[in-house]
N, C-alpha and C positions, 0 to 999 in steps of 0.2 A: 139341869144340864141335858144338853140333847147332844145325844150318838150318831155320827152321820152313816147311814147302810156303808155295807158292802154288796153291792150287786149289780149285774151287768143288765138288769133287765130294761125295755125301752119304756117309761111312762109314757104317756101321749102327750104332754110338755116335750119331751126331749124329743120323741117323735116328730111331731110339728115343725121342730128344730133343722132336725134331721133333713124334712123334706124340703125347707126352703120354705116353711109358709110360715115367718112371722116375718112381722116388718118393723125396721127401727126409724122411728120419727126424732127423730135427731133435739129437736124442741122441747118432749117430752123426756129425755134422757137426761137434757140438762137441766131441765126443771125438777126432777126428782132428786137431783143430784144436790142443788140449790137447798132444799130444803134442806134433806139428812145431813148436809152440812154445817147447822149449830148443834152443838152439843159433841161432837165430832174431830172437830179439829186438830184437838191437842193429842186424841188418841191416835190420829192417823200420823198426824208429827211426829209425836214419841216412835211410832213405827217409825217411819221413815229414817229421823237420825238414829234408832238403832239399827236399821239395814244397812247404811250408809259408812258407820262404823266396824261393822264386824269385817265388810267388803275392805275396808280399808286396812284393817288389822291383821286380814288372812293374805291382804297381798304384802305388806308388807314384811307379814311370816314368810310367806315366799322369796323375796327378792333375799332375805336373811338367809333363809336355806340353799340359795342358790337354784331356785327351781326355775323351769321352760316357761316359758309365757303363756303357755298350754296347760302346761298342769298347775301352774299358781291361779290362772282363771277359773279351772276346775273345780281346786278347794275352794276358791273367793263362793262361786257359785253354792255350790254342796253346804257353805258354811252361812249364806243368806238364804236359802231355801223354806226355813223355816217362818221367818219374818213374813218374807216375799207371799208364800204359805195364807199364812196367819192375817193378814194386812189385804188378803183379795176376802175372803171369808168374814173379814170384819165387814168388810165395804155394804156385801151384799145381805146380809143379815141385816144391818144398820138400815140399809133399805127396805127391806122387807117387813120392819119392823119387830124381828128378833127377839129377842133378850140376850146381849152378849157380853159376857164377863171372861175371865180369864181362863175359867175351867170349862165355857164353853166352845172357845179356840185350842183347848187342848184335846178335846175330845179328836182334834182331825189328826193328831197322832199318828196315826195308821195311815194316812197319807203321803208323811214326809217322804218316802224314800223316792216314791213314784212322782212325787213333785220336782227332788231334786234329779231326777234321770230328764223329767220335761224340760227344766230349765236348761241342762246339760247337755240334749240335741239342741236346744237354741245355740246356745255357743258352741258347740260344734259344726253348728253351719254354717254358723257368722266366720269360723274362724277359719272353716273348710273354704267356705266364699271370696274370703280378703287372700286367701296364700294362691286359688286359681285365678282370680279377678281382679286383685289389688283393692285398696278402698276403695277408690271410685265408684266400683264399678256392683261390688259387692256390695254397696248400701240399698240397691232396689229388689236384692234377691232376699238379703237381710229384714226389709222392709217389709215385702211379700210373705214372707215365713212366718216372721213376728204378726201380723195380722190375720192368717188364716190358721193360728195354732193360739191366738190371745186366750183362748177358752178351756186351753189343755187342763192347766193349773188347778179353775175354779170344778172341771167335771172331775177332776181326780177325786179331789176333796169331798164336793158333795155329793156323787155319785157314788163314789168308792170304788170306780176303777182303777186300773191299771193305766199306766205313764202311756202308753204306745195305744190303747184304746181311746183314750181321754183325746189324743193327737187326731186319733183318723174321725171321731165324732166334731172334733173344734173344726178342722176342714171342710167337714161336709155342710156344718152349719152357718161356718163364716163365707167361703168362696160365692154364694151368691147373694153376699151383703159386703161386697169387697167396697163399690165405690163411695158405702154408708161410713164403713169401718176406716177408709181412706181419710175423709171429709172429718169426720169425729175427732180422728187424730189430729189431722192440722189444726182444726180449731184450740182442742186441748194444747199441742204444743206452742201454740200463739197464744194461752191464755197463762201456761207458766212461762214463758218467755216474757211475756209483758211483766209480768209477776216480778221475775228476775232484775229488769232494767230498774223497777222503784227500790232499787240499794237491798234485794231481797227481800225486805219488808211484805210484799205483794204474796211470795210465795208462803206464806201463812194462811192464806187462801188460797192460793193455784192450787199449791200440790195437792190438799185434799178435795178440794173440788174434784182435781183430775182423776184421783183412784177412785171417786164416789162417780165420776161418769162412766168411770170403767167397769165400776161395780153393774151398775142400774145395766149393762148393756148385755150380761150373765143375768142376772134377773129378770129382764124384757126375754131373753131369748129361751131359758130353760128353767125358770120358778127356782124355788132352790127348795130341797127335799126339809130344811131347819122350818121353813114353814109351815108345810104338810106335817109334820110332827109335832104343832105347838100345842095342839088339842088335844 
């Protein structure tokens, strides 16, 4: 089992990162992805229908207790964290070629809390965004957000930062790989959408593909320290 650090310090990976000098080829992102996809599937599934559930069980604890649509989001959030967590860290290890078992997703442990605080500005802004903007109008700031903070989650984890560090390092390294990071997502969201229209059948394959292009794009961009530790 491998212990992920705690420390804030800049490897020359994350550095790189940092500076704007790595580059993502889009081709090669989904070809890694392709691959670590057999052997894969079911464990990303299983994640997913239990993310999917607990999000649905904490809101419906809400709507029972009579909670804000604010703070039933909050717990929904606080109470997928862990999965959500657990399910980026699978991704990239899986790619990396890892060893990953149960006790080595629990090792990020120490993580949670600064996970669910990053998840918890996401929705805060989303929700801050919709009440000054309305939908409309809030989906491109929402959009913008969710794209230059994709990385918050995976540096908490494997870096062992903190929730608010994790955020200003995902910015620095995403904002000039915005139009890569753009283009990535549509592709991915047209490839579960197609997924979706074959009676869901399809998304047996989408979704995991999609968290394993997600994965490979934390791994092309910042190594992940479970590697450097395998020796």
């Amino acid at each position: 089992m491998t212990t992920p650090p705690k420390r804030t310090t800049i490897d020359p990976g994350l550095a790189a990162a940092l500076a704007g000098q790595v580059q993502l080829p889009l081709g090669d992102l989904m070809r890694q992805a392709g691959v670590a996809l057999r052997g894969a599937k079911r464990w990303i599934l299983l994640g997913l229908l239990t993310w999917l559930s607990v999000a649905l069980l904490t809101t419906l604890l809400g709507l029972v207790l009579g909670l804000s649509e604010v703070v039933a989001g909050s717990l929904s959030v606080v109470a997928t964290a862990p999965v959500a967590l657990w399910l980026t860290m699978f991704a990239v290890r899986r790619l990396a070629g890892v060893q990953t078992g149960a006790r080595d997703l629990l090792a990020y442990r120490p993580a949670l809390g600064h996970a669910a605080v990053v998840l918890l500005l996401a929705s805060l802004v989303l929700s801050g965004a919709e009440a000054l903007l309305g939908p409309l109008w809030s989906l491109p700031v929402a959009l913008l957000y969710g794209l230059l903070t994709s990385q918050a989650l995976f540096l908490s984890a494997d870096r062992g930062v903190d929730a608010f560090t994790a955020v200003g390092w995902s910015v620095r390294a995403c904002l000039p790989l915005l139009p890569a990071l753009l283009v990535l997502h549509v592709l991915l969201s047209a490839i579960v959408l197609l997924g979706a229209l074959t009676l869901g059948i399809g998304l047996l394959w989408a979704a995991p593909f999609a968290v394993l292009a997600l994965g490979a794009v934390s791994l092309r961009l910042f190594g992940t320290t479970a590697a450097a530790a395998r020796g």
